[in-house]
C-alpha positions as CSV (number, residue, x, y, z in Angstrom):
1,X,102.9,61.1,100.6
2,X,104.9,62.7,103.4
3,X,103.5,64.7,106.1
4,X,104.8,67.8,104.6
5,X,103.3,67.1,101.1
6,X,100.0,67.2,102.5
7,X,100.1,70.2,104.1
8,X,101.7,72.3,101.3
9,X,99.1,73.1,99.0
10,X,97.6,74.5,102.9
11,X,100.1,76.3,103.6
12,X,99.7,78.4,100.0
13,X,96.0,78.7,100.9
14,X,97.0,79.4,104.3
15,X,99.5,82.4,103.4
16,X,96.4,84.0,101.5
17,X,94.0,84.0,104.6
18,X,91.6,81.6,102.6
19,X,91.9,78.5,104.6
20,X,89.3,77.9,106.7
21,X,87.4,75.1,108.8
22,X,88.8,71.4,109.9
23,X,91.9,72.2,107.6
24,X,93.0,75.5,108.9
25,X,92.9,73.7,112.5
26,X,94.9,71.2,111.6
27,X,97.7,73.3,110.0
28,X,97.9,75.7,112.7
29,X,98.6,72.4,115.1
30,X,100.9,71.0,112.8
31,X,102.7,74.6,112.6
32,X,103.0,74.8,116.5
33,X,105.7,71.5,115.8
34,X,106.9,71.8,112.8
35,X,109.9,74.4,112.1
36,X,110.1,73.4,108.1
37,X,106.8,74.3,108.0
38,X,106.3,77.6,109.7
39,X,109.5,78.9,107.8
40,X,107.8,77.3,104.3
41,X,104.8,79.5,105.4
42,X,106.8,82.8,106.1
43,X,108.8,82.6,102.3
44,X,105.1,82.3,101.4
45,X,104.1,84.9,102.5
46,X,107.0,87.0,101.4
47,X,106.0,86.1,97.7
48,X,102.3,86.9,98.2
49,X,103.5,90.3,100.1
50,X,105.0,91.1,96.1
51,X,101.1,91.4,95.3
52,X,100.1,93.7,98.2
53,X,98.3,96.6,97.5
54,X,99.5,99.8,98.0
55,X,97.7,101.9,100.1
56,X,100.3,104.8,100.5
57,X,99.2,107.7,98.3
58,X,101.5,111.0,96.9
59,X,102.6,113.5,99.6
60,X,100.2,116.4,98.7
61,X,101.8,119.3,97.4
62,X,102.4,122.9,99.3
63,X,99.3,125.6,99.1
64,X,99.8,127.3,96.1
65,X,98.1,130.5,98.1
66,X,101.3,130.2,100.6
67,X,103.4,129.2,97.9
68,X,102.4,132.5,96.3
69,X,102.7,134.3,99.2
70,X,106.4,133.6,100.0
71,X,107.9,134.2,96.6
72,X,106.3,137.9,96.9
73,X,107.9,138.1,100.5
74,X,111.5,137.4,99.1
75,X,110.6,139.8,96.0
76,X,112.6,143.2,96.8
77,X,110.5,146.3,98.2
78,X,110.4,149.3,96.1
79,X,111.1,153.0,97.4
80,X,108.2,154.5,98.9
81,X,106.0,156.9,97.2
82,X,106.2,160.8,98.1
83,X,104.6,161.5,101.5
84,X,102.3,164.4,99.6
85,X,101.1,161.9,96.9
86,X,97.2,161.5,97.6
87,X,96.3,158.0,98.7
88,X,93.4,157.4,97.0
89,X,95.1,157.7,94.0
90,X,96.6,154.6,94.6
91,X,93.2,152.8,95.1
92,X,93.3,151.7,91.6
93,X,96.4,150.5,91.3
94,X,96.5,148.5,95.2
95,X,93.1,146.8,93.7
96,X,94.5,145.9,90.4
97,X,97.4,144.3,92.3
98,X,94.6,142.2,94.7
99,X,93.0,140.6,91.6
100,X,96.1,139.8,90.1
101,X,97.6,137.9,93.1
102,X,94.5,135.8,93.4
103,X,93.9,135.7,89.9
104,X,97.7,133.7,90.1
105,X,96.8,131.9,93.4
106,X,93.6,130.3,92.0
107,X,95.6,129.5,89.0
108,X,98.3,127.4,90.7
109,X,95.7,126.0,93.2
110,X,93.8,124.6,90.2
111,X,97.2,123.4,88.5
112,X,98.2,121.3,91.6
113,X,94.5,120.4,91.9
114,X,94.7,118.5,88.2
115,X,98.1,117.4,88.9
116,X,96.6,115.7,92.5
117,X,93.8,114.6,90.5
118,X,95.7,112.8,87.3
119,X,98.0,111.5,90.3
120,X,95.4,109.9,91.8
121,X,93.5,108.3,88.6
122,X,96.8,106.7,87.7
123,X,97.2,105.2,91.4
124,X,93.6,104.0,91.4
125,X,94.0,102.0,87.9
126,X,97.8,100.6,89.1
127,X,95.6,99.6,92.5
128,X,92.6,97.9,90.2
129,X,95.2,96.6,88.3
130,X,97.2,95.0,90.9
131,X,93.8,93.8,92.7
132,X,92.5,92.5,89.8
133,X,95.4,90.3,89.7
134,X,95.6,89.2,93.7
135,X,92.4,88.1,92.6
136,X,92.8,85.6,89.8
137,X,95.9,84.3,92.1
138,X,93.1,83.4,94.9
139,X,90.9,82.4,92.3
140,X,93.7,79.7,90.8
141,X,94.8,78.6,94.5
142,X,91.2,77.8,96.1
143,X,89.5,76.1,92.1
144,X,88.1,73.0,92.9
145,X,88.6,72.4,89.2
146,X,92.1,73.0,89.4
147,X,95.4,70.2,88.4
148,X,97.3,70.0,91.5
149,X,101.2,68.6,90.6
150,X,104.1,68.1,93.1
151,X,106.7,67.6,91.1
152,X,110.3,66.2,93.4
153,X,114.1,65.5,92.7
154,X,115.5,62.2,94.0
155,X,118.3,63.7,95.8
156,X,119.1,63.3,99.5
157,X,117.3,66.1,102.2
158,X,116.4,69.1,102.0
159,X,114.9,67.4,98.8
160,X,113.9,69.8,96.0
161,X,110.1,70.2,95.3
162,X,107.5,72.4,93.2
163,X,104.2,72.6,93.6
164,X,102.0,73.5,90.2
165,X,98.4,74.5,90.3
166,X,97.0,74.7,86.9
167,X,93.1,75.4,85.6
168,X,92.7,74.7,82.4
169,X,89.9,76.6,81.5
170,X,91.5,80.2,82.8
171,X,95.3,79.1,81.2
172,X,96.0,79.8,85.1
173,X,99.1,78.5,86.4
174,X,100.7,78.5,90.0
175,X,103.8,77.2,90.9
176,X,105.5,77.1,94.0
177,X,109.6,76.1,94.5
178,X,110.7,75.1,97.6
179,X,114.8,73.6,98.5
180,X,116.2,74.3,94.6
181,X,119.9,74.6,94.8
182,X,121.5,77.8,93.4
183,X,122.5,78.0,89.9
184,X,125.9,79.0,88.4
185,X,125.8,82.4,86.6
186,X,123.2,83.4,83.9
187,X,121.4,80.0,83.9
188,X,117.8,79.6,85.3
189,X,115.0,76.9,86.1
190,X,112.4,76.6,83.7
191,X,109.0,75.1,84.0
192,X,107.3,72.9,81.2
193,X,103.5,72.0,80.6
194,X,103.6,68.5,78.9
195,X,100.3,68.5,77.1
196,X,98.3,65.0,76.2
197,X,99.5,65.6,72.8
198,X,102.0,67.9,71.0
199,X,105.8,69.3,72.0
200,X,106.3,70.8,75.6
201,X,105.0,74.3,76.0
202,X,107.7,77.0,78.4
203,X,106.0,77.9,81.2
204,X,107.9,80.6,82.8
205,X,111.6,81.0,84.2
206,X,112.6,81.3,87.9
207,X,116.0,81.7,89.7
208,X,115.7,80.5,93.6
209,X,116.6,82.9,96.1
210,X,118.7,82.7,99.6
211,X,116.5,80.1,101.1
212,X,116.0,78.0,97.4
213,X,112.2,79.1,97.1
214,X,110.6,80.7,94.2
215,X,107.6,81.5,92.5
216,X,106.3,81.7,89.3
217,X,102.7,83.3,88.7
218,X,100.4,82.8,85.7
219,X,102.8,82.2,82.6
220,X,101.7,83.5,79.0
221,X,100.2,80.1,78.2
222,X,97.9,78.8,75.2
223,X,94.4,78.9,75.9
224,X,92.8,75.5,76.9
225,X,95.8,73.1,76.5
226,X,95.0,70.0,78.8
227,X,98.0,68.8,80.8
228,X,99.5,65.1,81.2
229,X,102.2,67.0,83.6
230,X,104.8,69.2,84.2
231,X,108.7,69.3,84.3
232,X,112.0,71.6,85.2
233,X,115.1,72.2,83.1
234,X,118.0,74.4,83.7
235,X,118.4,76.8,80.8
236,X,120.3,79.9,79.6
237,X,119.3,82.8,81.3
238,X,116.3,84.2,78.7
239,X,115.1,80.9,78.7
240,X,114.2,78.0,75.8
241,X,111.9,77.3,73.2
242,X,112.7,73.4,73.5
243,X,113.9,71.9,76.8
244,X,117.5,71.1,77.6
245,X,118.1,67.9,78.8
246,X,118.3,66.0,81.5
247,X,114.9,67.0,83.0
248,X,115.5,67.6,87.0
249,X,112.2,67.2,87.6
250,X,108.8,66.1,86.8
251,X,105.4,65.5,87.8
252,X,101.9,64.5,86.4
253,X,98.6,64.9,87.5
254,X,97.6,64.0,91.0
């Protein structure tokens, strides 16, 4: 195993702020020298950034009370009444006018009010939603329990590799590309369980980006299917049922 196939399943852990003790020492010394490394890390941490929750909220709308307030000041202003006309006659009518205009103010106060509101309740359930899932990506990365598979291309440097990270109980499945060479036009990779027994199962489709990284984050998979490894095809762009030959890469259980 090369010095930079032992550090990369650290450097995943690393990019997630869960590394800690003897281990997180010795990355952060092996980082200080190694430029492959550190620029592994920051494409790592570019993928987890995908997952980071938001915590801008909706720009909160104008007062209605000011809102209201305005649209009366562009209204036009109607002649005045006869100078002999008696003033309080008017009381009723100047009163009647008060209620009305914060009758309508407390009305479009309470409409933005429940819009604010049923903004907020759909942000908090995206948020849970999108925390719930950080989590189970932590919870796949740092299982004791989980299959860890490098799977490598014999080609000359910058060789092609993938790391997968699969827990079998959860149907959990991590996998991180690193060097893949772009692909011609409406082709992509696509990852393969090999179960002990049975036909290969798809395990998502990827397409590398600038750098040839890419990551693929817990595939719809069957629940509780043990694997003997895993393996990389190029297919058509929405991806196969059965793999295409050759297989570019593959990798069994460490």
């Amino acid at each position: 195993m090369s010095l930079h196939e032992q550090f990369a399943e650290d450097l995943a852990l690393y990019a997630l702020g869960v590394l800690q003790g003897d281990e997180r020492v010795g990355l952060e010394k092996h980082l200080e020298g190694c430029t492959a490394c550190r620029r592994e890390l920051e494409q790592l941490r570019g993928d987890m950034a995908l997952m980071a929750l938001s915590t801008a909220g909706p720009v909160p709308p104008r007062r209605a009370r000011q809102r209201l307030l305005e649209a009366l000041a562009r209204e036009p202003r109607r002649a005045a009444a006869p100078a002999r006309r008696d003033w309080w006659t008017l009381v009723p009518w100047v009163a009647a006018a008060a209620l009305a205009v914060g009758l309508v103010a407390a009305l479009l106060q309470n409409s933005d009010l429940e819009r604010r509101v049923g903004g907020l309740q759909n942000q908090s359930a995206q948020q849970q939603a999108e925390l719930q899932r950080a989590r189970e990506v932590v919870s796949t990365l740092t299982a004791t329990d989980a299959m860890r598979v490098t799977l490598v291309a014999a080609k000359t440097p910058p060789q092609p590799q993938g790391k997968a990270i699969y827990v079998r109980d959860r149907s959990s499945l991590i996998f991180l590309a690193s060097n893949f060479q772009a692909l011609p036009a409406q082709k992509v990779y696509e990852l393969w369980l090999i179960p002990i027994n049975g036909a290969p199962i798809p395990a998502g489709i990827f397409k590398p980006d600038a750098h040839g990284s890419a990551t693929v984050i817990n595939p719809p998979l069957p629940t509780g299917v043990e694997a003997k490894a895993f393996a990389i095809t190029v297919e058509p762009e929405s991806g196969s049922s059965v793999p295409t030959m050759p297989i570019l890469m593959l990798g069994a259980g460490e």
